[in-house]
N, CA, C and O atoms as CSV, one atom per row, in Angstrom:
chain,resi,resn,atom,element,x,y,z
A,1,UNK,N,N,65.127,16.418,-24.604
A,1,UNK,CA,C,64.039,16.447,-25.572
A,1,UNK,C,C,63.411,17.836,-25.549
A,1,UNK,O,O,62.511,18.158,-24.773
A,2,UNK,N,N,64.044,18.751,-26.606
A,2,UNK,CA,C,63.415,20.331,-26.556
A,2,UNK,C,C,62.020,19.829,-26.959
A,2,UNK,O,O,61.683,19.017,-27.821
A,3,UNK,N,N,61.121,20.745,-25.848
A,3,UNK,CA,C,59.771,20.806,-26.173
A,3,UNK,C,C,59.113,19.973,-25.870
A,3,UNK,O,O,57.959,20.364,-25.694
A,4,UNK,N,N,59.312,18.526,-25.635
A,4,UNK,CA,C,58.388,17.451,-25.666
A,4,UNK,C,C,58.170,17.409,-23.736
A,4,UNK,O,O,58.447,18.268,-22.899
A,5,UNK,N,N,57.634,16.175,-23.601
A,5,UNK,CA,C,57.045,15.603,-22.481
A,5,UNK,C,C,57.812,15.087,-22.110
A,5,UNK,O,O,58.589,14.379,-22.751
A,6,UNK,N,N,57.812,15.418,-20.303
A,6,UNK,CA,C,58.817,14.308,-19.644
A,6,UNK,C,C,57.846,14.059,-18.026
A,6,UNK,O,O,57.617,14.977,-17.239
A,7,UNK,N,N,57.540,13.068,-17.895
A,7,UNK,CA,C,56.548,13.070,-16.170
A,7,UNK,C,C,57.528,13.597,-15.375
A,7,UNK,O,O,58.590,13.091,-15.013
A,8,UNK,N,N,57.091,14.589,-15.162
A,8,UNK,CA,C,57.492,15.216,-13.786
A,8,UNK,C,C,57.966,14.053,-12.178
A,8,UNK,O,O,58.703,14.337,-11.234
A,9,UNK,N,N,57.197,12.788,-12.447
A,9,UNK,CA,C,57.110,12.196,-11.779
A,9,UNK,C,C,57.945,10.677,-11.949
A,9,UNK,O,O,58.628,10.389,-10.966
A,10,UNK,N,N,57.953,10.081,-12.632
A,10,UNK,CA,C,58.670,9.278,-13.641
A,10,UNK,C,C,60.245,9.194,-14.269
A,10,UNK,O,O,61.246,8.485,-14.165
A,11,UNK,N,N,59.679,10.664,-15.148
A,11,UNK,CA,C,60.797,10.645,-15.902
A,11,UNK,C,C,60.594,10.203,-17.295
A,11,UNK,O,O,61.411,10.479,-18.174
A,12,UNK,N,N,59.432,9.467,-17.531
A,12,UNK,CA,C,58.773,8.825,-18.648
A,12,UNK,C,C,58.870,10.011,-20.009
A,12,UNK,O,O,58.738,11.234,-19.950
A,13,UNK,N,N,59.123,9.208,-21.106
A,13,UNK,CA,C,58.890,10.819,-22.099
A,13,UNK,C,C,57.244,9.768,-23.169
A,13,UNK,O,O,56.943,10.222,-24.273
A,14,UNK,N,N,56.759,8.995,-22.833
A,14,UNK,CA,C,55.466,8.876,-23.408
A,14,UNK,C,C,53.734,9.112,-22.896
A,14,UNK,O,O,53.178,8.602,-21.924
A,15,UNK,N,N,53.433,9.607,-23.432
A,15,UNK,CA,C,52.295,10.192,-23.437
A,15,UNK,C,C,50.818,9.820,-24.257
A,15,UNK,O,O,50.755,9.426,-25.422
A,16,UNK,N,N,49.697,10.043,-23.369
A,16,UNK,CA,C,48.558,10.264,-24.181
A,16,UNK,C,C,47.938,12.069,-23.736
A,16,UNK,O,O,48.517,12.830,-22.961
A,17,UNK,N,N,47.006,12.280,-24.283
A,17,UNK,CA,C,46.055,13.469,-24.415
A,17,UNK,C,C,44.430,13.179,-24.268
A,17,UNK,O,O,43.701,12.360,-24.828
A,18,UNK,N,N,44.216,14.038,-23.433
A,18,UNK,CA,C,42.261,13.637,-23.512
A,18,UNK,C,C,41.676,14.859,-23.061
A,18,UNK,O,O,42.140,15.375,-22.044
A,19,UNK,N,N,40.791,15.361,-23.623
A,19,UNK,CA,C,39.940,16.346,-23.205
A,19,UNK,C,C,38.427,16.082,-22.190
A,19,UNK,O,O,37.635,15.139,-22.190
A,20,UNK,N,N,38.459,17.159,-21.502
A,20,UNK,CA,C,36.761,16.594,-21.021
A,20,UNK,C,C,36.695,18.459,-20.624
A,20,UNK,O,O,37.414,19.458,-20.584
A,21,UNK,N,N,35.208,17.976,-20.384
A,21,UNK,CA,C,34.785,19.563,-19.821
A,21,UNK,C,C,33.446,19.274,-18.489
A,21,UNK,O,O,32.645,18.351,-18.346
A,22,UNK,N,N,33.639,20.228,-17.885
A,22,UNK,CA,C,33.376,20.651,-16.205
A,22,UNK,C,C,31.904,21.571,-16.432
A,22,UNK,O,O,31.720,22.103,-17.526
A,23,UNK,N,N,31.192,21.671,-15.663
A,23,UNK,CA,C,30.336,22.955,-15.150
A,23,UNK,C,C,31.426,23.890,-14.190
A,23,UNK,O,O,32.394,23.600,-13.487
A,24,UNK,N,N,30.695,25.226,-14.571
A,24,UNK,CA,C,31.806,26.099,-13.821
A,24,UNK,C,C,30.706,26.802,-12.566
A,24,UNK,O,O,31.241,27.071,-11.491
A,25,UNK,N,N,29.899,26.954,-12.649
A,25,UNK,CA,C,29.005,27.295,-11.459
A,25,UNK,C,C,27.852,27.013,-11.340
A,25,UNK,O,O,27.545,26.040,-12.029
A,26,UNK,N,N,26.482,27.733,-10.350
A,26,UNK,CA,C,25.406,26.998,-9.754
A,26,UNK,C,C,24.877,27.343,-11.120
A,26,UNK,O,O,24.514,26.233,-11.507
A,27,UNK,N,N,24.519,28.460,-12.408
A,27,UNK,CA,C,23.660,28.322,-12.998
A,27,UNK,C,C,24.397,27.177,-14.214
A,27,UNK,O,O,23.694,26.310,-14.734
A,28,UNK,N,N,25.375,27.278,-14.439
A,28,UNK,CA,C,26.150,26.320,-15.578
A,28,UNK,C,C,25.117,24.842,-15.005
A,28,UNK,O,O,24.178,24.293,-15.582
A,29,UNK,N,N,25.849,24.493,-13.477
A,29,UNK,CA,C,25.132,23.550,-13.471
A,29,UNK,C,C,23.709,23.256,-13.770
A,29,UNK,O,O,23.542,22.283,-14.506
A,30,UNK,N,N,22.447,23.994,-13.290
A,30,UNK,CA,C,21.331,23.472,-13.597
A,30,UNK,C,C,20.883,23.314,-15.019
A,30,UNK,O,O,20.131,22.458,-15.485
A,31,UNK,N,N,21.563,24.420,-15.685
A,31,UNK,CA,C,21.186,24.208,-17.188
A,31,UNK,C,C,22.304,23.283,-17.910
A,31,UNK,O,O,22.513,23.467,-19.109
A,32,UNK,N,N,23.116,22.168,-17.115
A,32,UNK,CA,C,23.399,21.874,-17.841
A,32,UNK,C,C,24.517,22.107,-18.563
A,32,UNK,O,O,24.795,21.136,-19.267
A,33,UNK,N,N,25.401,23.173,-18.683
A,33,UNK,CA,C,26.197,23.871,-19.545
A,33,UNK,C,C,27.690,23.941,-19.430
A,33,UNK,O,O,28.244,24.950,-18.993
A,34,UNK,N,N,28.332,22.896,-19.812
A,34,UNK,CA,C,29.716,22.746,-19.542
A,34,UNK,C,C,30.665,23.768,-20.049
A,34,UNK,O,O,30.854,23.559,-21.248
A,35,UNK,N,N,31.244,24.648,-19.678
A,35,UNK,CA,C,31.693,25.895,-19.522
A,35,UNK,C,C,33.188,25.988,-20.096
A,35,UNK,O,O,33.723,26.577,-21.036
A,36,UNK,N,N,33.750,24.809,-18.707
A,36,UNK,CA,C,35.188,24.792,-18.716
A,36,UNK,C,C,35.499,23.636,-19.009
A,36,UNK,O,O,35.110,22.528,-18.639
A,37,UNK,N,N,36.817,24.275,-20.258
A,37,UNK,CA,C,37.258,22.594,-20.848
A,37,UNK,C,C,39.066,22.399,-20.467
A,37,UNK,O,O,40.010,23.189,-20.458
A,38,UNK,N,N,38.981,21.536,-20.299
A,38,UNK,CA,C,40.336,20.981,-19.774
A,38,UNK,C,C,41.179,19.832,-20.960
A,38,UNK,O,O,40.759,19.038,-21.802
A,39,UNK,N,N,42.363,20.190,-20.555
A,39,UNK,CA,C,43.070,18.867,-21.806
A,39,UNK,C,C,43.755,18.202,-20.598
A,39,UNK,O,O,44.060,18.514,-19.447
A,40,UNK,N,N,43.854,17.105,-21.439
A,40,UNK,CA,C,44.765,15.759,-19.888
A,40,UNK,C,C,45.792,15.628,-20.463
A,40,UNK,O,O,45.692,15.645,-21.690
A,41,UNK,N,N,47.291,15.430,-19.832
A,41,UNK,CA,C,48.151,14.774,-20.250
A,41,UNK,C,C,48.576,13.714,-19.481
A,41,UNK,O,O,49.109,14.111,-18.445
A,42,UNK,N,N,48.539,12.352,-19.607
A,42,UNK,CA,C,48.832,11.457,-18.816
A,42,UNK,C,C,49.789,10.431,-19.032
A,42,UNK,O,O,49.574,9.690,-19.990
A,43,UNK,N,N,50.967,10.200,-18.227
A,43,UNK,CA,C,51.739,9.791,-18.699
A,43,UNK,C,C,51.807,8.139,-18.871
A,43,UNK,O,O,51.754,7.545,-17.794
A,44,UNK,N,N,51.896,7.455,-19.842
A,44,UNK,CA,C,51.685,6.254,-19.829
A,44,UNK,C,C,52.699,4.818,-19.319
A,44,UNK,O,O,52.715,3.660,-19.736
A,45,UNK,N,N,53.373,5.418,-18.398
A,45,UNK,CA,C,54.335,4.238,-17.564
A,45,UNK,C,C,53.605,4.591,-16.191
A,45,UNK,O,O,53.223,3.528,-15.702
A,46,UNK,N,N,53.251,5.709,-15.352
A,46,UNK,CA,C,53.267,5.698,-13.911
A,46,UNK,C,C,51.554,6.125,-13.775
A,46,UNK,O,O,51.023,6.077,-12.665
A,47,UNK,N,N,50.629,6.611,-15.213
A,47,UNK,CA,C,49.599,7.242,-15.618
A,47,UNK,C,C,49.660,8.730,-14.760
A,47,UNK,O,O,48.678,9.465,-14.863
A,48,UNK,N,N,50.596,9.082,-14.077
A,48,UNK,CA,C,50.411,10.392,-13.566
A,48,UNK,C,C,49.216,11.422,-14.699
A,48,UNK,O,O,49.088,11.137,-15.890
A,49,UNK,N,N,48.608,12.357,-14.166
A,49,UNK,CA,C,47.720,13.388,-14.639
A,49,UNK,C,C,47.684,14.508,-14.560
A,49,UNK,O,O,47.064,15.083,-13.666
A,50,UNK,N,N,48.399,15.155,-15.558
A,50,UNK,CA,C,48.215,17.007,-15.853
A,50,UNK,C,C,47.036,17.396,-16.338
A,50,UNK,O,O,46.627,16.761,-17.309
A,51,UNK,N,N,46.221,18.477,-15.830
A,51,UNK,CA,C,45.447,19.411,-16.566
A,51,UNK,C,C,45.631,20.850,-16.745
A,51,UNK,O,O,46.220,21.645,-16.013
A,52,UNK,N,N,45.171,20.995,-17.580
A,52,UNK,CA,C,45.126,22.501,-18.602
A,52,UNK,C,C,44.224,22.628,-18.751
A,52,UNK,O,O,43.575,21.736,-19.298
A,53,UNK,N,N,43.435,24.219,-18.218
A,53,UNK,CA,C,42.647,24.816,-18.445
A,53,UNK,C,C,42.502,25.211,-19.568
A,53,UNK,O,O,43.402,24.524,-20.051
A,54,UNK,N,N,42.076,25.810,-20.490
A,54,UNK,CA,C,42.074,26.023,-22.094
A,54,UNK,C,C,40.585,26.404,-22.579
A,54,UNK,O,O,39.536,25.816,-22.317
A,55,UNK,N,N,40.778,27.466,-23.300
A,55,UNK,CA,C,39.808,27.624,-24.063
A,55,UNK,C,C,39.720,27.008,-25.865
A,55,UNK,O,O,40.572,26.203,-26.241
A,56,UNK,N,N,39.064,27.299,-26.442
A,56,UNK,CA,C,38.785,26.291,-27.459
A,56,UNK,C,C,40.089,26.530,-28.453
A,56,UNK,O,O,40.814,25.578,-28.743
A,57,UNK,N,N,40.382,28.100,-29.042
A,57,UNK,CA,C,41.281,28.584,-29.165
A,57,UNK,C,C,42.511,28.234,-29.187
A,57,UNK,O,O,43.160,28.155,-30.230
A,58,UNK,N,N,43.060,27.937,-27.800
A,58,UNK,CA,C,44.364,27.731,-27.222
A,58,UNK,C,C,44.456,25.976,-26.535
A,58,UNK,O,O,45.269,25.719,-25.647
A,59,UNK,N,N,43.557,24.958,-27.072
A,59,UNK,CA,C,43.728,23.424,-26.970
A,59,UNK,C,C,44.762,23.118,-27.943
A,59,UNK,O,O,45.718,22.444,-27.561
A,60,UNK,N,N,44.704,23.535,-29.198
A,60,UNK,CA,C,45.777,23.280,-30.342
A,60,UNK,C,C,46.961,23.417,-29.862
A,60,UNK,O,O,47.740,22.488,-30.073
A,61,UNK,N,N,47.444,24.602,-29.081
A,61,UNK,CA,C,48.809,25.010,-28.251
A,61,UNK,C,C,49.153,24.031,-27.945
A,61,UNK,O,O,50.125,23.433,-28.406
A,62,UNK,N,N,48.122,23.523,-26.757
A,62,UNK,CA,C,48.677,22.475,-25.756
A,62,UNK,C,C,49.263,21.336,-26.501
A,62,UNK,O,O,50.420,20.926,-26.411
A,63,UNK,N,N,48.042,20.750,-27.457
A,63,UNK,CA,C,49.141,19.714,-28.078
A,63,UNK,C,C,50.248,19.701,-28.597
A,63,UNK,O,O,51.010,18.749,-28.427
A,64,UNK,N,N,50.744,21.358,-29.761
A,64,UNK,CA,C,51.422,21.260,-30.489
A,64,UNK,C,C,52.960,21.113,-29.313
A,64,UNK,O,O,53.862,20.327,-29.605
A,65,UNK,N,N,53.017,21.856,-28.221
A,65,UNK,CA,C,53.952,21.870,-26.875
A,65,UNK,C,C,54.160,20.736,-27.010
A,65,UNK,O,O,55.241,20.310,-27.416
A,66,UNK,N,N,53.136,19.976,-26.689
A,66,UNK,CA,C,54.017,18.535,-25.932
A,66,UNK,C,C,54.425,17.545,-27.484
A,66,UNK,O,O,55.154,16.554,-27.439
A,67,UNK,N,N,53.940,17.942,-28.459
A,67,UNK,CA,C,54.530,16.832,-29.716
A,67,UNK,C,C,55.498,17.532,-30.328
A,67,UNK,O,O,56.078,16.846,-31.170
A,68,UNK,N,N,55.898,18.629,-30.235
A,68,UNK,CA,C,57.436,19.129,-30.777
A,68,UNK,C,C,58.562,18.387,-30.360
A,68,UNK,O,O,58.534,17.798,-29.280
A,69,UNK,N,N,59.463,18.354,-31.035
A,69,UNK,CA,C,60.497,17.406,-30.241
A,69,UNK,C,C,61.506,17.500,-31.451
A,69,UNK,O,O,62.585,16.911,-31.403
């Protein structure tokens, strides 16, 4: 499968995607200010969990990678 998803762990080629975002240090934290955003890829037979660091920019990448096929 050029391009697509395979669990590293598994072997599984299905997938979901989820984003969340982090504080990245002591002032991020007090004010509050989630900095760093991450995309999930998790595989849906064993749920294993990849993250990707990513800026807002370069989240589109990540998906378009793993849904080529």
């Amino acid at each position: 499968m050029a391009g697509g998803y395979k669990c590293p762990k598994c072997g599984n080629h299905t997938f979901d995607t989820s984003e969340f975002r982090a504080t990245g240090g002591i002032l991020t934290k007090i004010f509050d200010i989630q900095s760093k955003r991450f995309t999930t890829v998790i595989c849906r037979h064993c749920r294993y969990t990849e993250l990707y660091q990513a800026d807002q920019s370069s989240l589109g990448n990540i998906f378009d990678f793993f849904t080529r096929g």
